[in-house]
C-alpha positions, 0 to 999 in steps of 0.5 A: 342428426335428421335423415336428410343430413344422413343421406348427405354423409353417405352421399358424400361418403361414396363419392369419397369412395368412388374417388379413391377407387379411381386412383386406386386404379390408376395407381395399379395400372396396367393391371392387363394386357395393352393393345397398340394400334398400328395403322399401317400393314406389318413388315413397315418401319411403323412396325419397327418403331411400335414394337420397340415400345412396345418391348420397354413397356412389356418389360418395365410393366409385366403386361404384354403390349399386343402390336395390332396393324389395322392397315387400310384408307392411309391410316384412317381405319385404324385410328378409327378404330383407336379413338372409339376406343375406351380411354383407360390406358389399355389402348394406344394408337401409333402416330406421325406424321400420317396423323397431321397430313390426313387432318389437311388432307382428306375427310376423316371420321375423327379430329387429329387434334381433338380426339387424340391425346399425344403422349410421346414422340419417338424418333423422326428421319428424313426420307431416302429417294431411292430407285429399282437398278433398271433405272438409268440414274444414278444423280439427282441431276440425272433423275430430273433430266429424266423425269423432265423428259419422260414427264408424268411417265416416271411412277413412285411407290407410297405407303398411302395417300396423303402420308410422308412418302407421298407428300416429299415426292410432291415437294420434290416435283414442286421445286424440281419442276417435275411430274411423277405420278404416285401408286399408293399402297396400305404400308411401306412394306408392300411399296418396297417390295413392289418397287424391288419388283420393278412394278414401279420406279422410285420411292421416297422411303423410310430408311430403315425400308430400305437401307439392307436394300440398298446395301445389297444391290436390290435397290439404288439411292439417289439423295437423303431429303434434307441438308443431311446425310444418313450415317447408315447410308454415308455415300449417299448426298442430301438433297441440298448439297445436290442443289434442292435444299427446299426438299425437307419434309422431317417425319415423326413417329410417336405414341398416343391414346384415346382423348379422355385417357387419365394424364396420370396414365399419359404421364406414365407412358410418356416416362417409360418413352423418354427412358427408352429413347434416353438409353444409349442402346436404343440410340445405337439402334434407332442410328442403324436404321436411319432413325433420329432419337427424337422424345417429345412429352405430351404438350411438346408432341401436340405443339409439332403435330399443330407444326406439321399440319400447318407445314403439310397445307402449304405442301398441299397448296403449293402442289395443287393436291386434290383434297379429298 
């Protein structure tokens, strides 16, 4: 054998090698602790949500999955900071609907729909419009007459710019033909403390924001955003039966990684989330709070973040929202 054909055997030897060694990798992961990006301030329903994978993954694995919130720019901060990080499995972002109204809506440091890799949905919920007791309504109907003559004097809580409790109450003004104006804050937490305040007048919340709330007279709901009631809250009307079927913006939440992350490792995420979701005791949980068990796999979490975005652009047309 002549040294060319040698060197071309070894070449090839360690190519094998390297091959190997890379699923052998996989094969052994996690074999360390995993950071999970929460961009949103801790205390909100994101933080609810991220810590309930976050314990199946710990438990399944026997790797701790470290909460990181990284609030700031209507999440734009710490999914920077996700999608800049190495794509290894050691790192997972908290994604939602945040993810596809940002990509409609202002000027971000990455692609929504190229530098992530969705790897799992968890659970959706429609939004409950809920209001400080010192507001005299107690209907909808009583809320737009309000709203209609005190115009752009009624003021909302959001847990950002551009996110969910945001863009509903700009549905709601489009087809109830109001004016409110938004105050925005870096999570839903803060926004309902503020609210419970009296510092603001309404929001457009996550139930499980404000559910124990409501239950204690601290706040008051109005409506549920949609054609449904919640079964934590069942004397409170959906927005339809009160005659505004078209307020229905549904929000997601869900798990995802760096591009570039081994689908073998995205796969096993995904599997450990479709069980979590699967487990009666997690359903009982999620219902409590106003959340609806909702599992999508990786090419099924794309296809509705691709659905949100588009839905999120006609929001932002039909309300004349200023895109930044």
């Amino acid at each position: 054998m002549n040294a060319y054909a040698v060197r071309v055997r070894i070449l090839g030897s360690l190519v094998i090698l390297g091959l190997a060694g890379g699923a052998f990798a996989q094969q052994e992961y996690p074999n360390r602790p995993i950071r999970f990006i929460v961009p949103y301030a801790p205390g909100g329903s994101t933080t609810w949500t991220s810590r309930l994978v976050g314990q199946r993954l710990t438990e399944a694995w026997g790797q701790q999955v470290i909460i990181d919130n990284r609030p700031g720019a209507s999440t734009v901060i710490g999914t920077e900071a996700a999608v800049r990080s190495k794509p290894d499995g050691y790192t997972l972002i908290y994604i939602g609907s945040a993810l596809a109204t940002n990509h409609s809506l202002v000027k971000t440091p990455y692609d929504a729909r190229k530098d992530i890799a969705p790897i799992a949905s968890v659970s959706s919920f429609q939004n409950v419009l809920a209001v400080h007791p010192s507001l005299p309504v107690t209907t909808i109907k009583e809320f737009i007459a309000l709203a209609k003559a005190r115009p752009g004097q009624l003021n909302y809580a959001t847990s950002g710019y551009g996110g969910p409790t945001h863009l509903v109450v700009v549905l709601f003004n489009t087809v109830a033909g109001i004016n409110t104006q938004p105050i925005n804050y870096k999570g839903g937490g803060p926004a309902v403390v503020d609210l419970m305040g009296g510092h603001v007048h309404f929001i457009m919340a996550v139930p499980v924001n404000v559910v124990v709330h409501i239950k204690n007279g601290r706040l008051r709901a109005i409506a549920i955003a949609g054609d449904k009631r919640l079964n934590t809250l069942p004397g409170v009307p959906s927005f339809a039966e009160a005659g505004l079927p078209g307020v229905s913006l549904p929000t997601w939440q869900g798990v995802g990684a760096p591009a570039g992350t081994p689908r073998a490792i995205i796969d096993r995420i995904s599997a450990e989330v479709e069980k979590l979701v699967a487990m009666p005791e997690t359903k009982e949980k999620l219902e409590a709070e106003g959340f609806v068990p909702h599992y999508r796999n990786p090419e099924q979490t794309a296809e509705m973040l691709n659905a949100h975005i588009k839905r999120i652009a006609e929001i932002i047309k039909a309300g004349n929202i200023k895109v930044e």
